[in-house]
N, CA, C and O atoms as CSV, one atom per row, in Angstrom:
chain,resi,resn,atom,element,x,y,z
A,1,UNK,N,N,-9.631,14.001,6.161
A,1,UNK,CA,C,-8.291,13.681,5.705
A,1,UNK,C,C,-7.792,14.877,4.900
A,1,UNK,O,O,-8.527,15.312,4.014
A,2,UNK,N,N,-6.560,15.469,5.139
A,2,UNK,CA,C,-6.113,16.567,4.671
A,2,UNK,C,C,-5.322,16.250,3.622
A,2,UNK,O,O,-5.201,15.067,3.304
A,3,UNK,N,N,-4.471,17.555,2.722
A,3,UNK,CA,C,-3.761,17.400,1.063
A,3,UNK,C,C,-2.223,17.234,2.639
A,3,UNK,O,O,-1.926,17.734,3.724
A,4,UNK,N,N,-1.605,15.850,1.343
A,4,UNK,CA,C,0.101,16.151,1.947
A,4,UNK,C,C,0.982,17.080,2.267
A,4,UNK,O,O,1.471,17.210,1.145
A,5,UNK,N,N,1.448,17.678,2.793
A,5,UNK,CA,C,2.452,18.963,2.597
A,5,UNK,C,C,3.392,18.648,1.184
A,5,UNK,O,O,4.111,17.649,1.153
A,6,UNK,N,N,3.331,19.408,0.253
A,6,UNK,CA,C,4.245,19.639,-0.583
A,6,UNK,C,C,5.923,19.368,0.118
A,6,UNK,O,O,6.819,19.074,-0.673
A,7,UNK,N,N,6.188,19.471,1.371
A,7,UNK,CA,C,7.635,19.194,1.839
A,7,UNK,C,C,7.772,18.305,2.241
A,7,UNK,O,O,8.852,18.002,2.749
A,8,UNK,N,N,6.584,17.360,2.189
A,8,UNK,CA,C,6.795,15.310,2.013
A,8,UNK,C,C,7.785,14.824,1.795
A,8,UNK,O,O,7.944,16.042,1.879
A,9,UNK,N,N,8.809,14.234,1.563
A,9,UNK,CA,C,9.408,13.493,1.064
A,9,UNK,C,C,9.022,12.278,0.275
A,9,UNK,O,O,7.950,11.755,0.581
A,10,UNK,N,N,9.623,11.829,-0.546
A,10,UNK,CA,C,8.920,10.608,-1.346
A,10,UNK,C,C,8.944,9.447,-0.374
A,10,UNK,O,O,8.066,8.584,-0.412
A,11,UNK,N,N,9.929,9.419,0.487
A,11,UNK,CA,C,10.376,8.320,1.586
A,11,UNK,C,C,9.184,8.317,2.589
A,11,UNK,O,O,8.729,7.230,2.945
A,12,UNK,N,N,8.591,9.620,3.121
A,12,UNK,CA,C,8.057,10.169,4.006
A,12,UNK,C,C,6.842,9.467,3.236
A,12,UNK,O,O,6.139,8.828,4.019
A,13,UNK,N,N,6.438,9.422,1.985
A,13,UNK,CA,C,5.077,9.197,1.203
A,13,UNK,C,C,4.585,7.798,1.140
A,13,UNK,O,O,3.480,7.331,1.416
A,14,UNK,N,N,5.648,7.258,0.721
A,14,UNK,CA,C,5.985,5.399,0.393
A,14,UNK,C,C,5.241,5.190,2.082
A,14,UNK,O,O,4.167,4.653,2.354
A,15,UNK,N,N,6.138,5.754,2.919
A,15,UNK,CA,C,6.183,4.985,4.580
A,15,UNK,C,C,4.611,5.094,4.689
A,15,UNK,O,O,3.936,4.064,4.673
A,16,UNK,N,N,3.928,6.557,4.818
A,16,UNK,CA,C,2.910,6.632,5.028
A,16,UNK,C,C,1.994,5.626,4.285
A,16,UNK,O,O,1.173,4.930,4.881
A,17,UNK,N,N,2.179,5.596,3.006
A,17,UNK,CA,C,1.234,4.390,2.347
A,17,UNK,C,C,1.682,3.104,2.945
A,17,UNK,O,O,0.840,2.536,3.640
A,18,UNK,N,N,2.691,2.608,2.830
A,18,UNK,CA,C,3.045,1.240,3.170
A,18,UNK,C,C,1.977,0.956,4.552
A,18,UNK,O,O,1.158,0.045,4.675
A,19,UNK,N,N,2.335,2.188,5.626
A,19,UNK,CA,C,1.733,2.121,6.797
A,19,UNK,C,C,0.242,1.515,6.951
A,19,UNK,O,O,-0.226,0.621,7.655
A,20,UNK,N,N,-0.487,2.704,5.647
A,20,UNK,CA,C,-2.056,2.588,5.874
A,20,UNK,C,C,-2.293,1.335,5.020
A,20,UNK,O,O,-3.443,0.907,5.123
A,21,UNK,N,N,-1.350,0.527,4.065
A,21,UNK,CA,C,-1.633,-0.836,3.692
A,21,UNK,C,C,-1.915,-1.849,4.522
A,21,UNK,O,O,-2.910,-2.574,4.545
A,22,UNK,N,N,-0.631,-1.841,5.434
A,22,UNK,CA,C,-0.540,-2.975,6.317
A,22,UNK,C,C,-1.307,-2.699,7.636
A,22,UNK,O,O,-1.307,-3.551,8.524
A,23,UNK,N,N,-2.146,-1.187,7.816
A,23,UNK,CA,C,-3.020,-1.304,9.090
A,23,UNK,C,C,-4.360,-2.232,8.167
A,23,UNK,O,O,-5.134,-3.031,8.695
A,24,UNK,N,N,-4.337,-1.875,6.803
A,24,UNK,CA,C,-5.585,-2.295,6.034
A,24,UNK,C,C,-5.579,-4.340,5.888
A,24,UNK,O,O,-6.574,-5.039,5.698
A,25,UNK,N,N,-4.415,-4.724,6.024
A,25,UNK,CA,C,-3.768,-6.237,5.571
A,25,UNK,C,C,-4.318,-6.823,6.978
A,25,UNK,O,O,-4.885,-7.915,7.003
A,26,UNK,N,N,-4.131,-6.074,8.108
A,26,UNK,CA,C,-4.395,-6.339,10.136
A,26,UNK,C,C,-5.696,-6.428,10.006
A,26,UNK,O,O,-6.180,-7.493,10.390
A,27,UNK,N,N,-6.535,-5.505,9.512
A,27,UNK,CA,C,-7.775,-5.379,10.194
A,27,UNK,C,C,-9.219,-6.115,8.798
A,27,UNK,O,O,-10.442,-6.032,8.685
A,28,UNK,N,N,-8.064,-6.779,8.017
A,28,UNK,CA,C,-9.148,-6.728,6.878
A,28,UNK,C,C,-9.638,-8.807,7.273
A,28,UNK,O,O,-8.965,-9.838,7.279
A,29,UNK,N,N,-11.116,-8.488,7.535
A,29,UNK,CA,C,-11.607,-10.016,8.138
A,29,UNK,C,C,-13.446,-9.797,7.233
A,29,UNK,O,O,-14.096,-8.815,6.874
A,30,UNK,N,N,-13.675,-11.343,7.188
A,30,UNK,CA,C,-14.968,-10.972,6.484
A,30,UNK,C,C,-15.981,-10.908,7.379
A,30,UNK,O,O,-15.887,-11.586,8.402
A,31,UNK,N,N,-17.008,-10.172,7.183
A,31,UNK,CA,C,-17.882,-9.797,8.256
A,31,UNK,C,C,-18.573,-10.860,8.775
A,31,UNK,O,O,-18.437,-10.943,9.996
A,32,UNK,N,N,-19.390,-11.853,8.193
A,32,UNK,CA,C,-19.765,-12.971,8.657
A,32,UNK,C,C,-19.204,-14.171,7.681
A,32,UNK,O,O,-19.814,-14.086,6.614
A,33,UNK,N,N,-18.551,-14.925,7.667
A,33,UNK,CA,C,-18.525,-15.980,6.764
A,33,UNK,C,C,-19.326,-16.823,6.465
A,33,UNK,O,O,-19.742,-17.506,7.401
A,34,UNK,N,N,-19.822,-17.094,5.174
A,34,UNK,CA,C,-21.095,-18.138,5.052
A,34,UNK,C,C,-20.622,-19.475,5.193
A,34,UNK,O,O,-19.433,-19.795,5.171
A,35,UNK,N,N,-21.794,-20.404,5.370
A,35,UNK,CA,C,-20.631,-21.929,5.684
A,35,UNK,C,C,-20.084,-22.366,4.835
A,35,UNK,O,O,-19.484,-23.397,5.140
A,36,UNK,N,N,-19.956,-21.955,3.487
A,36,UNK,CA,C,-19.016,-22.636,2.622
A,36,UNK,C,C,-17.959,-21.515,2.263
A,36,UNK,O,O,-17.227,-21.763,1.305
A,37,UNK,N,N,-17.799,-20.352,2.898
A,37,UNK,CA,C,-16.901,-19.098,2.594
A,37,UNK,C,C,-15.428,-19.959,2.765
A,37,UNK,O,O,-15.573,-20.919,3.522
A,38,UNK,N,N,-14.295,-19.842,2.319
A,38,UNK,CA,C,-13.173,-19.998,2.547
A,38,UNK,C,C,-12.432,-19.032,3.347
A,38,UNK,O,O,-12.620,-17.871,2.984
A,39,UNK,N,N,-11.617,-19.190,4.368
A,39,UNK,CA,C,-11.014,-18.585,5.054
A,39,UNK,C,C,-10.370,-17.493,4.575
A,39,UNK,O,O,-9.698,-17.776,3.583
A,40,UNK,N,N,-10.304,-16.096,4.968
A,40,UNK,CA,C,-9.369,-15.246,4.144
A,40,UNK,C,C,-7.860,-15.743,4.571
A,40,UNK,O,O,-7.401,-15.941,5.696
A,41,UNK,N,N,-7.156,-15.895,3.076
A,41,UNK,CA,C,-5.763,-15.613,3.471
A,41,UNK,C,C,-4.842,-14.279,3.633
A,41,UNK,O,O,-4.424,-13.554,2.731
A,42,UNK,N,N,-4.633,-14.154,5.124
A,42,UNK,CA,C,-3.839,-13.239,5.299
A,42,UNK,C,C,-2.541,-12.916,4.755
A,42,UNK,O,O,-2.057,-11.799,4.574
A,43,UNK,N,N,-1.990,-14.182,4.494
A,43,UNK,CA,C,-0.310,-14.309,4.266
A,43,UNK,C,C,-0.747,-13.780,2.557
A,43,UNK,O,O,-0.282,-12.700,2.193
A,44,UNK,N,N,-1.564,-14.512,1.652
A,44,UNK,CA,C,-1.616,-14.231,0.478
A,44,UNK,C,C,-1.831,-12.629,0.118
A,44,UNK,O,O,-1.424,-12.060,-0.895
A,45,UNK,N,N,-2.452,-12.150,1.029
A,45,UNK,CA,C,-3.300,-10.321,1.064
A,45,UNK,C,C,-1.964,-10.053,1.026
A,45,UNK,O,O,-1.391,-9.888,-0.051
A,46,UNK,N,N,-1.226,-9.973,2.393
A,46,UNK,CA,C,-0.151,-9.332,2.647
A,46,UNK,C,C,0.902,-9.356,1.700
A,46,UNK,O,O,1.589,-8.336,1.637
A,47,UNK,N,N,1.275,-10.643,0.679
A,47,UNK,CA,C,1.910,-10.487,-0.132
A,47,UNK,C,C,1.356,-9.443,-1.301
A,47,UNK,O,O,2.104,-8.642,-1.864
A,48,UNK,N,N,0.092,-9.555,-1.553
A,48,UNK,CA,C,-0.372,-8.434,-2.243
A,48,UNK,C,C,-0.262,-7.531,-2.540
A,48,UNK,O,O,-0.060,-7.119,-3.682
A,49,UNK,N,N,-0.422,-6.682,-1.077
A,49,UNK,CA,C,-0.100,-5.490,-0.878
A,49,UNK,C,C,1.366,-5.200,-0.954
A,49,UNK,O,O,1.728,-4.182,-1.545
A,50,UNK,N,N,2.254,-6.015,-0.401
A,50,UNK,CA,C,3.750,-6.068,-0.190
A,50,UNK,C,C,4.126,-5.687,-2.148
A,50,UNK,O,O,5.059,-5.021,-2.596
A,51,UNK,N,N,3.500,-6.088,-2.582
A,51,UNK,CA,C,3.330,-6.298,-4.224
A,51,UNK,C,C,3.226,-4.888,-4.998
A,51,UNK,O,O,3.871,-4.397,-5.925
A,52,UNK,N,N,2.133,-4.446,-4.218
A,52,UNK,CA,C,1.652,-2.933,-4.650
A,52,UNK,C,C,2.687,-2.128,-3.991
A,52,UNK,O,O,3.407,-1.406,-4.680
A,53,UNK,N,N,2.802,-2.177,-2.928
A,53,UNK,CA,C,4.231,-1.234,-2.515
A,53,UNK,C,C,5.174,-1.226,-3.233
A,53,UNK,O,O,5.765,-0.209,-3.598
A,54,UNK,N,N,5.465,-2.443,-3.556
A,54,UNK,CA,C,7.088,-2.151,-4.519
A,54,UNK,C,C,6.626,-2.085,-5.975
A,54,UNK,O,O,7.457,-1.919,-6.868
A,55,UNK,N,N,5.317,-2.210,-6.236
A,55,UNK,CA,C,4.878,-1.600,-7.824
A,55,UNK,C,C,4.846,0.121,-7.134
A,55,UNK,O,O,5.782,0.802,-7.555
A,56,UNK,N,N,3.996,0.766,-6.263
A,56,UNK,CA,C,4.770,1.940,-6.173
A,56,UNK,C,C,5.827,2.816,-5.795
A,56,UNK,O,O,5.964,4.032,-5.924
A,57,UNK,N,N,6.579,1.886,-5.274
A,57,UNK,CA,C,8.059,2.349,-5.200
A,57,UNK,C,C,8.570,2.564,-6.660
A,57,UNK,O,O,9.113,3.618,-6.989
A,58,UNK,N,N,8.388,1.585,-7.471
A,58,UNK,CA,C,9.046,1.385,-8.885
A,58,UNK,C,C,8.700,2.712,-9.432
A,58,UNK,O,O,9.559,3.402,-9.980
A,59,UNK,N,N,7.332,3.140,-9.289
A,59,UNK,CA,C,6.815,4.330,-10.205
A,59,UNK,C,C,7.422,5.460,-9.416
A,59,UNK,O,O,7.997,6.333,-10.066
A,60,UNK,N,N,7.380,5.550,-8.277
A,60,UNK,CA,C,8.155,6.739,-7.904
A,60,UNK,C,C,9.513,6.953,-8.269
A,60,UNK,O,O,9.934,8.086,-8.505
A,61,UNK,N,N,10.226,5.933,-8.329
A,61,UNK,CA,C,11.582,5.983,-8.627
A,61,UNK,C,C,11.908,6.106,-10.365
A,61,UNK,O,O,13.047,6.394,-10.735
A,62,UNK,N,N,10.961,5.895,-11.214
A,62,UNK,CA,C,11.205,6.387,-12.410
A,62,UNK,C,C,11.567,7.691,-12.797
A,62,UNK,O,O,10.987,8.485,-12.057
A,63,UNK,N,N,12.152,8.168,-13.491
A,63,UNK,CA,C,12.466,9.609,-13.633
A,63,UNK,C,C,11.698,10.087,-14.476
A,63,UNK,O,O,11.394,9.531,-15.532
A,64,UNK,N,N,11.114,11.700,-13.908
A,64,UNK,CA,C,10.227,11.874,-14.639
A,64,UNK,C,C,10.483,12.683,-15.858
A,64,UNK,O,O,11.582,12.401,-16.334
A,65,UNK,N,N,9.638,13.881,-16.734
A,65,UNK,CA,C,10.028,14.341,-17.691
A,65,UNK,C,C,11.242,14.959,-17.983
A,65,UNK,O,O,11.863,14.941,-19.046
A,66,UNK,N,N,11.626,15.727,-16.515
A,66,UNK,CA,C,12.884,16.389,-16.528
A,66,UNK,C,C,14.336,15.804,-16.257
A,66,UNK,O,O,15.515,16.158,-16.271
A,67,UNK,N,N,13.355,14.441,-15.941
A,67,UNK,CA,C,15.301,13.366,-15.525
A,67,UNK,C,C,15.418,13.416,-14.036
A,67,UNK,O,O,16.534,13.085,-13.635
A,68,UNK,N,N,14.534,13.753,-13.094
A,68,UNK,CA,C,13.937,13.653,-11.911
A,68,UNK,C,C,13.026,13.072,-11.394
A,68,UNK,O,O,12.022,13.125,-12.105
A,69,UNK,N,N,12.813,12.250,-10.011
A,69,UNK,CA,C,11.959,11.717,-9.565
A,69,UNK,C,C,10.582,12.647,-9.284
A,69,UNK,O,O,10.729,13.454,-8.366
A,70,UNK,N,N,9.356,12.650,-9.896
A,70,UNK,CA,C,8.059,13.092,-9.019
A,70,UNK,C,C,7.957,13.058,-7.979
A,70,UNK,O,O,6.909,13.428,-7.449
């Protein structure tokens, strides 16, 4: 896995994460379930993550020291 290009966009950054969340929300199952394991909830994960995205949207969009977005 390589460093971002510095000519990322923040839009370009968000998408890419959002992306590798929700391939992570698809493919995330428990390996064997024991017989009393509870089912994973997908809908609950996905809100999760949906959660963390817009907690890092929020931080990107803060302005940083200079009165600019990071």
């Amino acid at each position: 896995m390589g460093i971002m290009p510095e000519s990322e966009s923040e839009d370009e950054i968000l998408e890419r994460i959002e992306i590798a969340l929700r391939k992570i929300a698809a493919l995330a199952k428990p390996a064997k379930p024991a017989a009393q394991a509870e089912p994973l909830d997908r809908e609950a994960l996905a809100h999760s993550l949906d959660a963390v995205i817009e907690h890092l949207r929020a931080g990107l969009e803060e302005p940083g020291p200079t009165g600019h977005t990071e």
